[in-house]
N, C-alpha and C positions, 0 to 999 in steps of 0.2 A: 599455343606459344608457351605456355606455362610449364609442357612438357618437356621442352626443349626441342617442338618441330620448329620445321620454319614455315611461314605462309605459303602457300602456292604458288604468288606472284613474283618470290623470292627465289624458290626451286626451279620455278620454267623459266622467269626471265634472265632477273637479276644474277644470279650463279653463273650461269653461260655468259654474260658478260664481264663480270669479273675474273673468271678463271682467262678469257681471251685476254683481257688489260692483263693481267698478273703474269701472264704467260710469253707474253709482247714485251710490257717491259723488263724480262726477268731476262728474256733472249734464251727462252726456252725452244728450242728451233724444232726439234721432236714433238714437242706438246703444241707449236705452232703449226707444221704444218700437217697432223693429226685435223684440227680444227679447219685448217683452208681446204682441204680436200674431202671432210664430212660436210660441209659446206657448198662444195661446188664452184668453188669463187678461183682466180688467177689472178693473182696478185706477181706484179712485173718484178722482173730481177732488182731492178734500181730502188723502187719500194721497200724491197726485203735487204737490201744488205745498206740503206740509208743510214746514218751515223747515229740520225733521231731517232729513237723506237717511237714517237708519237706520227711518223712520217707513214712505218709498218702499219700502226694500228688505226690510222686515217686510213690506207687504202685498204684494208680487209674490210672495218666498218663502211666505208663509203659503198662496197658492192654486196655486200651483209644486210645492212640496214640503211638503204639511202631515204636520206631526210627528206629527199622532193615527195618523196609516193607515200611515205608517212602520213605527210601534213598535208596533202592531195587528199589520200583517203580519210583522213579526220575531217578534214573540212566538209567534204560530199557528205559524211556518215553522220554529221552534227547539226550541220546548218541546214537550214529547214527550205525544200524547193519551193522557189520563185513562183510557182504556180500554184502556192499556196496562200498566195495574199491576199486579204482583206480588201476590197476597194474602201473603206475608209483610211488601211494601211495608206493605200498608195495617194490618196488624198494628203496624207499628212507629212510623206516622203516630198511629193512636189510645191507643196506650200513652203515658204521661207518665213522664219517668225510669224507675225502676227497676222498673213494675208492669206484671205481663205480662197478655197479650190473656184470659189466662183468668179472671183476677182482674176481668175490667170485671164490670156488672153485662149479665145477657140480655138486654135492651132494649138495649145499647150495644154487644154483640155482635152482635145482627142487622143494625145498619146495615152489618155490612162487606160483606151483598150489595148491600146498594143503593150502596155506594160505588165499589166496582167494576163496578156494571150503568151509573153514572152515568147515568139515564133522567132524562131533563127533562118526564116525566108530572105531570098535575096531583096524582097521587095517592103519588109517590113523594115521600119525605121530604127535607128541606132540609140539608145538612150544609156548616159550615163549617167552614175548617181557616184558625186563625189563626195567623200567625208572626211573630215578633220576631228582623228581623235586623240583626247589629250588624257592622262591621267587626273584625279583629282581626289584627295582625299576623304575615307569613308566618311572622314567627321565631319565633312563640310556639306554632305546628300542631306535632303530637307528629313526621310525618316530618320536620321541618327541626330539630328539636332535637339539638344534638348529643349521643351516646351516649357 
């Protein structure tokens, strides 16, 4: 950077999307559909001659880069398979507060093979784990507290 390159991340990604936004709302129609056609995308008449250039550059990005498959594949690609849990994990998923995995009742202990087998058979049981999360500030986590 000192030289005056740019990052990588800047040249493959970032640059190709700006020149599309610059290009959209400039209502450069040449340099538009140069881009929708190295692309592969069809983008409808009604889209392209929209009043809004944000209407244009929604439907190019929406079949460009659709958000659903993105954040699909981030999530598979990050979060870590079910079938990699800890049975003390899943001990401490089905405990509420202060009551330990012995105190469930036997029908609510046995699910904890089927929750670590996670089989998607018709005859295994359905279990869901509902969560409520909330933001709350760094400063209030018990490490960042001052001692």
């Amino acid at each position: 950077q000192s030289k005056g390159k740019k990052p990588l991340f800047v040249q493959l990604v970032l640059d190709n999307i700006w020149s599309l936004y610059e290009a959209v709302m400039k209502r450069d129609k040449e340099k538009i559909e140069k881009i929708v056609t190295s692309l592969g995308l069809r983008i409808g008449a009604r889209e392209s001659r929209h009043a809004d250039p944000k209407v244009h550059l929604n439907a190019i990005c929406s079949q460009w880069l659709p958000v659903s498959d993105a954040v699909l594949s981030m999530v598979c690609n990050k979060i870590p398979s079910p079938l990699d849990i800890t049975a003390e994990r899943v001990e401490k998923l089905m405990c509420v507060g202060a009551r330990t995995f012995d105190s469930l009742p036997p029908e609510t202990r046995e699910l904890k093979s089927a929750f670590m087998k996670c089989s998607s058979e018709g005859t295994a049981p359905v279990i869901v784990f509902v969560s409520k999360m909330f933001p709350v500030d760094a400063k209030a986590l018990p490490q960042n507290k001052p001692r």
